[in-house]
Every structure is written in structure tokens, then in C-alpha cells.
C-alpha positions as a Python dict, from the first residue, in 0.01 Angstrom:
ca = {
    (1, 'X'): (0, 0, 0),
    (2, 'X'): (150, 330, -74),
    (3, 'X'): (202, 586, 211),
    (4, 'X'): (7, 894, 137),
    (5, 'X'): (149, 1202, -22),
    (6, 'X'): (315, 1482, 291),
    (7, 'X'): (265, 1839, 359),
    (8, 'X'): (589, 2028, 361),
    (9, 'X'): (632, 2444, 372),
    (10, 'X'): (758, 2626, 47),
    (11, 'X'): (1071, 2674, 13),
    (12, 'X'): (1221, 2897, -267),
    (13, 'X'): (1209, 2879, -644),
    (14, 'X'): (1273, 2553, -713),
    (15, 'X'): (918, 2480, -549),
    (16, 'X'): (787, 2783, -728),
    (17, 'X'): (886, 2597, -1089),
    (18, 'X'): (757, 2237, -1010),
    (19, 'X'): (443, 2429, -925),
    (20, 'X'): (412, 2564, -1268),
    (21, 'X'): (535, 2236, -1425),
    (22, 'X'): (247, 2076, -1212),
    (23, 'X'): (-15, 2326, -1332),
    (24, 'X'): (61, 2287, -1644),
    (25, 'X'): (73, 1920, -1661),
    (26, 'X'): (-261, 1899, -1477),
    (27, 'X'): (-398, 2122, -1714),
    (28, 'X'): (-274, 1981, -2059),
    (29, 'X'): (-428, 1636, -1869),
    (30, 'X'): (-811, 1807, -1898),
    (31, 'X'): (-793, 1936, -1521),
    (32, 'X'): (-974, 2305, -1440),
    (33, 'X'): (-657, 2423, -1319),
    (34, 'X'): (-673, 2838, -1260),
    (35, 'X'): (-309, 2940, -1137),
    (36, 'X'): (-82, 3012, -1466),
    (37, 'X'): (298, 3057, -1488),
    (38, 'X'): (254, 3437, -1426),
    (39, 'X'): (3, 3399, -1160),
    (40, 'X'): (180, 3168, -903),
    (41, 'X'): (494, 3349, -1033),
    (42, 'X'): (341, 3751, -875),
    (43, 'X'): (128, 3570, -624),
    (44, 'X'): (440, 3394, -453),
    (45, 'X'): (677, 3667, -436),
    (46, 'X'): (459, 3802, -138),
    (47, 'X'): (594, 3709, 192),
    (48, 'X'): (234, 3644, 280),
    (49, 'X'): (193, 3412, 21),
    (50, 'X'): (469, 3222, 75),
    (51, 'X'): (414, 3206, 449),
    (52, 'X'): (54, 2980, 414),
    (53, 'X'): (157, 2803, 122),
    (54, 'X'): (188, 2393, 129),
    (55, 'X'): (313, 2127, -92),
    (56, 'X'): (203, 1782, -109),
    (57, 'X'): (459, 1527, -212),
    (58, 'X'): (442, 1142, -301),
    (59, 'X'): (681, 883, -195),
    (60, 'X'): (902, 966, -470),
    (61, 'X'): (930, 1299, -386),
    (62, 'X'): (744, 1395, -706),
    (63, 'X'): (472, 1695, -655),
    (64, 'X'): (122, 1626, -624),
    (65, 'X'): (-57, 1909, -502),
    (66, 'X'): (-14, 2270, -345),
    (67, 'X'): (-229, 2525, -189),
    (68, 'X'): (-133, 2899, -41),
    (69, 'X'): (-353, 3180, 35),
    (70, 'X'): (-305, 3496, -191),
    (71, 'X'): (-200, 3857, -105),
    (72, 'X'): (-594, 3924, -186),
    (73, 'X'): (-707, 3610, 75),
    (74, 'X'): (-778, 3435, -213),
    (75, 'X'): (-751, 3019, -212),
    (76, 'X'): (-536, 2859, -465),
    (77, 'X'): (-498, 2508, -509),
    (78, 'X'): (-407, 2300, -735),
    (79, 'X'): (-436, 1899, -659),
    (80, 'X'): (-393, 1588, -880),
    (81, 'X'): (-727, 1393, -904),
    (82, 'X'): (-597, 1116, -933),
    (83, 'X'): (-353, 1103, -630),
    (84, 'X'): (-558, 1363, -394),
    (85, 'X'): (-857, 1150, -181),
    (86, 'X'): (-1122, 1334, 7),
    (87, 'X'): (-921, 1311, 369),
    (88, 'X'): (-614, 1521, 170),
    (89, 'X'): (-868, 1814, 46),
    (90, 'X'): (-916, 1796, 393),
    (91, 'X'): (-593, 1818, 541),
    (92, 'X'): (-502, 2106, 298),
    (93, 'X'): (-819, 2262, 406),
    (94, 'X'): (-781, 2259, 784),
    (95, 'X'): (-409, 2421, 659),
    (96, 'X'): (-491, 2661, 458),
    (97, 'X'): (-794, 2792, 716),
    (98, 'X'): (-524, 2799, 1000),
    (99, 'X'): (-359, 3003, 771),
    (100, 'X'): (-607, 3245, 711),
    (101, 'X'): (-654, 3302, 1087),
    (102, 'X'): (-292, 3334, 1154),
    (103, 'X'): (-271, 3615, 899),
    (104, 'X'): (-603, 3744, 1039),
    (105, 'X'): (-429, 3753, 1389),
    (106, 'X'): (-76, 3918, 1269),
    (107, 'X'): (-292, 4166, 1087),
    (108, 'X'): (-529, 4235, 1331),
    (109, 'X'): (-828, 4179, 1062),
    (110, 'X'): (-1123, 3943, 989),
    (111, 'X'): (-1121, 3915, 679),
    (112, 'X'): (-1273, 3651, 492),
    (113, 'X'): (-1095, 3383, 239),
    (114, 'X'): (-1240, 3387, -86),
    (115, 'X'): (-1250, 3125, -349),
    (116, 'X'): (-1355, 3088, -713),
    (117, 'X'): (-1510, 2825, -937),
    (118, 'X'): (-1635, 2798, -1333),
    (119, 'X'): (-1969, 2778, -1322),
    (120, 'X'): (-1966, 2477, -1532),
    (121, 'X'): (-1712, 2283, -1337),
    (122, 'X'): (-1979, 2119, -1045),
    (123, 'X'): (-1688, 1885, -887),
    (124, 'X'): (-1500, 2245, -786),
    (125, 'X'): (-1851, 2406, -666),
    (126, 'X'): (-1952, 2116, -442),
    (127, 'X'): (-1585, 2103, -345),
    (128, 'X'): (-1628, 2473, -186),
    (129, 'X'): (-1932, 2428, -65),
    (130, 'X'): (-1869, 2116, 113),
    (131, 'X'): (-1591, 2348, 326),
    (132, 'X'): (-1826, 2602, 408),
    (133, 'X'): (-1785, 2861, 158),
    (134, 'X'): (-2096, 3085, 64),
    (135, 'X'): (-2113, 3181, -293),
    (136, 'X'): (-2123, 3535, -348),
    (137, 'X'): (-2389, 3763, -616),
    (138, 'X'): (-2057, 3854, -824),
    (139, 'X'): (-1913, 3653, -1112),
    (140, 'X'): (-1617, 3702, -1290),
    (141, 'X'): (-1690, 3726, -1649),
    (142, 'X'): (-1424, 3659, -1917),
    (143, 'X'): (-1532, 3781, -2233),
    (144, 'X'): (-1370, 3702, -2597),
    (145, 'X'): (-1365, 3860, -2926),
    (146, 'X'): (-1302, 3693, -3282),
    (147, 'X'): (-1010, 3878, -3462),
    (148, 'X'): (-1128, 3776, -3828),
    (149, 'X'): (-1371, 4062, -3817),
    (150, 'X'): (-1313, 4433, -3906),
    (151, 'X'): (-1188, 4638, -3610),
    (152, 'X'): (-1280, 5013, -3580),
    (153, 'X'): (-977, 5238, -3571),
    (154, 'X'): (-886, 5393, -3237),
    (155, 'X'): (-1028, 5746, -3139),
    (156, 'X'): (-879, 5934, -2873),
    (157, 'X'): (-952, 6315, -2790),
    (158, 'X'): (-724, 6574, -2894),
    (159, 'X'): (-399, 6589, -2730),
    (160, 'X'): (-417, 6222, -2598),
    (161, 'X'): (-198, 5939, -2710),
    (162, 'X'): (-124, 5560, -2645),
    (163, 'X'): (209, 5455, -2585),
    (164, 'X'): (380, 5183, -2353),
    (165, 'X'): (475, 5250, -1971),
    (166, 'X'): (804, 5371, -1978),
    (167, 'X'): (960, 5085, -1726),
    (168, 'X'): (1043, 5162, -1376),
    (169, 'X'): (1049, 5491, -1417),
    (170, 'X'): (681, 5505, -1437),
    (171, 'X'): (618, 5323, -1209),
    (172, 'X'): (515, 5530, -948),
    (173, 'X'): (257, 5721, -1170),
    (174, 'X'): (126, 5341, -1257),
    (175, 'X'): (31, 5249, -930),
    (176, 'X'): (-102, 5615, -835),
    (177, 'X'): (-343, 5599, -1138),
    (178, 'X'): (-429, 5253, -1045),
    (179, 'X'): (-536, 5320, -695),
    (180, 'X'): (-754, 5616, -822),
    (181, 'X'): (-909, 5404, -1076),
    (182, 'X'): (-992, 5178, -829),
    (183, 'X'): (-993, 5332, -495),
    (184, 'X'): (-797, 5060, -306),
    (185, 'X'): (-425, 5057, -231),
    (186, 'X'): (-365, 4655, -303),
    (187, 'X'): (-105, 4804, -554),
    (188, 'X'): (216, 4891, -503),
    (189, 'X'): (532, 4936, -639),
    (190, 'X'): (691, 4661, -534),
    (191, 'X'): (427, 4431, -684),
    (192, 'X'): (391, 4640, -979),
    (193, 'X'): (749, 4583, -1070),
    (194, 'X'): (687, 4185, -943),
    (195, 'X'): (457, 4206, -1233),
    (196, 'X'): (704, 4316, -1479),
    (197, 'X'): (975, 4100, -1382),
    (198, 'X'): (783, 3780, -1434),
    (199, 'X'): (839, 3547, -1744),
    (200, 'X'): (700, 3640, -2051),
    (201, 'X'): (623, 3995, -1969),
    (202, 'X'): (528, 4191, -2321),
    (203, 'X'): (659, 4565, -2189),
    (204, 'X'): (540, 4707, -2575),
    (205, 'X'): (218, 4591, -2464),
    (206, 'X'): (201, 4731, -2150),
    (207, 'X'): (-28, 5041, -2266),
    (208, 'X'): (-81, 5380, -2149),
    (209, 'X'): (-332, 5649, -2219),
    (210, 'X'): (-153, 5985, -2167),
    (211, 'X'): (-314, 6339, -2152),
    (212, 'X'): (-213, 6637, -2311),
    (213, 'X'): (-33, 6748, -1979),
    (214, 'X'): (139, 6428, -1911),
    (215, 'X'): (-106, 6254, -1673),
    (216, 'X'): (-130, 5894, -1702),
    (217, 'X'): (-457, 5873, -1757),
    (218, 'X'): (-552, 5512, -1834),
    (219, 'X'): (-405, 5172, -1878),
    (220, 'X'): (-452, 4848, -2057),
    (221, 'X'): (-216, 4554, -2022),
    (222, 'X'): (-214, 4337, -2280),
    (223, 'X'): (-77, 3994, -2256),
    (224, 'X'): (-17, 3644, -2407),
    (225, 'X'): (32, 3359, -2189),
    (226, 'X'): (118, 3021, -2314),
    (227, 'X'): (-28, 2824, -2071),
    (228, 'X'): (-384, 2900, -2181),
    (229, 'X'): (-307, 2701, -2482),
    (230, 'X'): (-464, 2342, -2384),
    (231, 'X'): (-777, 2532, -2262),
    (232, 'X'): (-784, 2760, -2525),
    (233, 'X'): (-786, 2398, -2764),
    (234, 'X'): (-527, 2548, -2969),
    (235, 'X'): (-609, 2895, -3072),
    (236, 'X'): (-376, 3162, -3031),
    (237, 'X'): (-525, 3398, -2715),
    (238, 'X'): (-406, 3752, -2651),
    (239, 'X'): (-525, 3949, -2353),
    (240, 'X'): (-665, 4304, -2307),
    (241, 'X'): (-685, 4329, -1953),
    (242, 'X'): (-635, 4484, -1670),
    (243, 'X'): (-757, 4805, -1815),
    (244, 'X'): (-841, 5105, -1607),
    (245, 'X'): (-946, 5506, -1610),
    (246, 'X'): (-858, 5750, -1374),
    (247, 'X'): (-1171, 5922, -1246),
    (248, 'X'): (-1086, 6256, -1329),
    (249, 'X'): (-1055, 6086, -1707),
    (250, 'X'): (-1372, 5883, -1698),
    (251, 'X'): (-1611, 5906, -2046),
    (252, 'X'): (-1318, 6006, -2271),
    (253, 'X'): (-1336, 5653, -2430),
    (254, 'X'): (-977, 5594, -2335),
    (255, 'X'): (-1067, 5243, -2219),
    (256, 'X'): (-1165, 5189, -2539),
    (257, 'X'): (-904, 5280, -2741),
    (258, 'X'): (-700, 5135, -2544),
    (259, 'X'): (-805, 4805, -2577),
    (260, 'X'): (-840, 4841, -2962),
    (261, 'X'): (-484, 4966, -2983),
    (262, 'X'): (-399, 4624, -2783),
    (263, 'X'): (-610, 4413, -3010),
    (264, 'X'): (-400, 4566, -3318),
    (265, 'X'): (-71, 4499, -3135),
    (266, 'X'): (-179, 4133, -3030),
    (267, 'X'): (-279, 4101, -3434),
    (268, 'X'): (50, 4135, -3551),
    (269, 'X'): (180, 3878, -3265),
    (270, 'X'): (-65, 3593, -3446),
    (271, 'X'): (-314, 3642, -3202),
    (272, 'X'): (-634, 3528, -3350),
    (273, 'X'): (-873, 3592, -3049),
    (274, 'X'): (-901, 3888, -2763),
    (275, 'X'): (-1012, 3794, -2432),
    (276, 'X'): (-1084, 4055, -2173),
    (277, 'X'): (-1221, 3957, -1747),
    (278, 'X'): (-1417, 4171, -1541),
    (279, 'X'): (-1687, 4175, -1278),
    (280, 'X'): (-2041, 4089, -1348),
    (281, 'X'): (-2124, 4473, -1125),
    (282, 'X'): (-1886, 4705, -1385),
    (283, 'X'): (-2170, 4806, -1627),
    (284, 'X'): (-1909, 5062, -1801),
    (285, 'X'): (-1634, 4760, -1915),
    (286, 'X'): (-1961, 4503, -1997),
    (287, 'X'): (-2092, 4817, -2227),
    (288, 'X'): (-1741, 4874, -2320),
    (289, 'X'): (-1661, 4555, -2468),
    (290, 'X'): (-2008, 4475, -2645),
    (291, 'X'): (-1940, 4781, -2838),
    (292, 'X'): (-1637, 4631, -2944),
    (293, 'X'): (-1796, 4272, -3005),
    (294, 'X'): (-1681, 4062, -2739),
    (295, 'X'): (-1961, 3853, -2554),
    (296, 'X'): (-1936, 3655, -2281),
    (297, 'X'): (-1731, 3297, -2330),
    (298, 'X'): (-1723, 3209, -1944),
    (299, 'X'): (-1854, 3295, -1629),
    (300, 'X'): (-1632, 3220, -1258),
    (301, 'X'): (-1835, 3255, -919),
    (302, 'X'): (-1737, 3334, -640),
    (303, 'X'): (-1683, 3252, -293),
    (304, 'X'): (-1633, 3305, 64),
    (305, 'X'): (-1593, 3180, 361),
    (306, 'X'): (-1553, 3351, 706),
    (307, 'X'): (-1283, 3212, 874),
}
């Protein structure tokens, strides 16, 4: 009888790549795997992150499963079906909720851990709910957009223009528009440049609205990311999102050109379809991207659980 897979902290980058290798492989097997190379990648270079993160490991030593709560209390977890059995979700579960209240304690907070699920995959969904979480009245929506029909040109107002962030040096200005645009102050520089450090980072795509007296006034980062190829069944997918307005810059139609002056640059890359995520509550991006013919390809729901 084989001993059952053991729990053992993280411990540095070589963990960080067999977790990508695992996603991966899990995924290119037909699992729902979320976490991609860039996600665990950011996610992981927070101390936090680190801190309540777990690997599983057979008797070979090979990696069968992780979990670790993000910077955002988010669960991420990634397990191999066919090694995992119902008294390991629940070990990793009893974890990762000790976890969450440790960082609750150190942070003097109570704040709840969140989770996500397709709402097509029903194994994930009774999974979560079997633990306690409570699904919430906002989805994440991801949204897609043929690139075999005609594209309107960009249209910005007079004295505007679209250009790439100009590295670190901007990055400052970056994370000040991007706590206007959405009044929280989750980003920071550090974790801005995290973001631009990581593997396969496209800085030409990393787009900026600027106004006539230098403001950054809007962003959209477009990316590719090659592990959404086995659930993408082969097509080429380019990203046009995150994409944000400041306020004082709102009904411009800077998000707009934006993302059309992303599709154009994802074009000439071979990209043959646009995706773009956002919440089921922001009316503005939903009328946004109709206008520009994407509809909706997916929808995620969401979870919580107070811990």
C-alpha cells in the first residue's frame, strides 16, 4: 500500500517551478486548473503568500498538489485527481484555514478567504461548498472577441496618445493611477514591478493612455500567456486586460481605445482571439466591450468563507 502524499512548507524557487510544471501538466491532462505561470509566479513573491503556502509530495518525492492563500485572501490550489482523496482536500483545508486566521491575527483583521469556481465545473462548486464557503452575487466574467472581423480604428480626444509604460520609471505614476481608478491601495510598487519582472512579460504591450499634460490617464495591459493554450484547444489567445481610467478621465473613451490599440498589437503577434475579465457589477467595461464585439465565453463565481 502506498504511504500517502506529505505536507511540507515552500521553500524557494525551485518549489515555485515544479508548481508551474504541475499546473501545467494537470492542465494539458483536462484538469480546471486556474493558477498560470505568471500567476503563481506575482502571487508567490509576497511574503504572505509564501508564508501559508503547502506542498504535497508522493513517496518519490514527485509533486502532487499545493495550496497557499493569496496577497488578496484568495484560495489557490491546485491537486492531482488522481492522487488527492477526500481526507487530503481535507488536510489542505484545515491548513490553509489555520492560515487564514494566523494572517487574520498578525494583521489584526477578519477578513474573509475567498475562493472561485467555473460555473460549469460542479466537482470544484460542491468542493467549496462542502468546506463552508458561501457563494457570493458577483461573477467574474471573461469575455472574448473573434479577430477575423473588421476592427474600428482607435479614437482618442485631442492631445491624448497611447504609448507603452516607460519601465520603472513610471512606475510610481502606474500604481497612483491605479489606486484612483480603483480606490484601493492593493497596488504597489513593489508588486507592480513583481509584475514586470515575471516570465514572458510583453513591456510594448504594457499600454498607457496619456493626456495632453502628461497625466497617465488610463491603462490596458495586454498579454499572451502560453499556458492557456490546452484550454484555449489550440487557438492563439491575446489578452486586453487589466484596463483602467482615472476618475478625473472617466467618459473620454480611453478604455476603449485602449483596448483596440492592444487588439491591433496582439494582431501582428498571431493572435487570432481577444479575451478581456471583469466583474459581473462594472456596467461601463460590460458596455465597453459589447461595443467592441466581445460577448461573454465564461462565467467564474465566487466565494467566501468567514474564517
Amino acid at each position: 500500500m502506498r504511504n500517502p502524499p506529505r505536507p511540507r512548507p515552500f521553500s524557494g524557487k525551485a518549489d515555485l517551478q515544479a508548481m508551474i510544471a504541475l499546473a501545467a501538466t494537470l492542465r494539458a491532462r483536462g484538469q480546471a486548473v486556474g493558477p498560470i505561470a505568471a500567476d503563481l509566479y506575482e502571487e508567490l513573491a509576497a511574503v504572505s503568500a509564501q508564508a501559508s503556502a503547502r506542498l504535497w509530495l508522493d513517496e518519490h518525492d514527485k509533486l502532487v498538489g499545493f495550496a497557499y492563500i493569496s496577497p488578496w485572501q484568495n484560495l489557490v490550489d491546485v491537486i492531482d485527481e488522481q492522487v488527492f482523496t477526500p481526507a487530503l482536500e481535507n488536510e489542505m483545508m484545515d491548513w490553509i484555514l489555520a492560515a487564514m486566521q494566523l494572517r487574520n491575527r498578525e494583521q489584526g483583521l477578519t477578513q474573509t478567504l475567498d475562493a472561485s469556481a467555473l460555473e460549469s465545473d460542479q466537482p470544484r462548486r460542491a468542493f467549496l461548498e462542502r468546506h463552508g464557503f458561501q457563494q457570493q452575487e458577483e461573477t467574474s466574467l471573461l469575455l472574448k472577441r473573434p479577430l477575423d472581423q473588421p476592427l474600428p480604428a482607435p479614437i482618442l480626444p485631442p492631445g491624448f496618445t497611447i504609448r507603452p509604460l516607460r519601465g520603472a520609471a513610471e512606475v510610481e505614476a502606474f500604481v497612483a493611477l491605479h489606486r484612483a481608478a480603483f480606490g484601493t491601495s492593493n497596488m504597489t510598487v513593489d508588486y507592480r514591478l513583481t509584475i514586470m519582472s515575471a516570465p514572458g512579460f510583453l513591456p510594448d504591450l504594457d499600454l498607457v493612455a496619456v493626456a495632453p499634460n502628461g497625466d497617465l490617464a488610463a491603462y490596458c495591459v495586454c498579454q499572451i500567456f502560453p499556458d492557456d493554450t490546452p484550454r484555449a484547444g489550440g487557438v492563439k489567445e491575446g489578452w486586453t486586460d487589466p484596463v483602467a481610467t482615472h476618475p478625473d478621465y472617466h467618459r473620454l473613451g480611453l478604455a476603449k481605445a485602449l483596448i483596440l490599440h492592444g487588439i491591433r498589437l496582439l494582431q501582428e503577434r498571431g493572435v487570432d482571439t481577444a479575451l478581456l475579465g471583469t466583474s459581473s457589477t462594472n456596467s461601463a467595461m460590460l458596455r465597453t466591450a459589447a461595443a467592441l464585439g466581445f460577448h461573454v465565453a465564461s462565467n467564474t463565481l465566487l466565494y467566501s468563507k468567514i474564517v
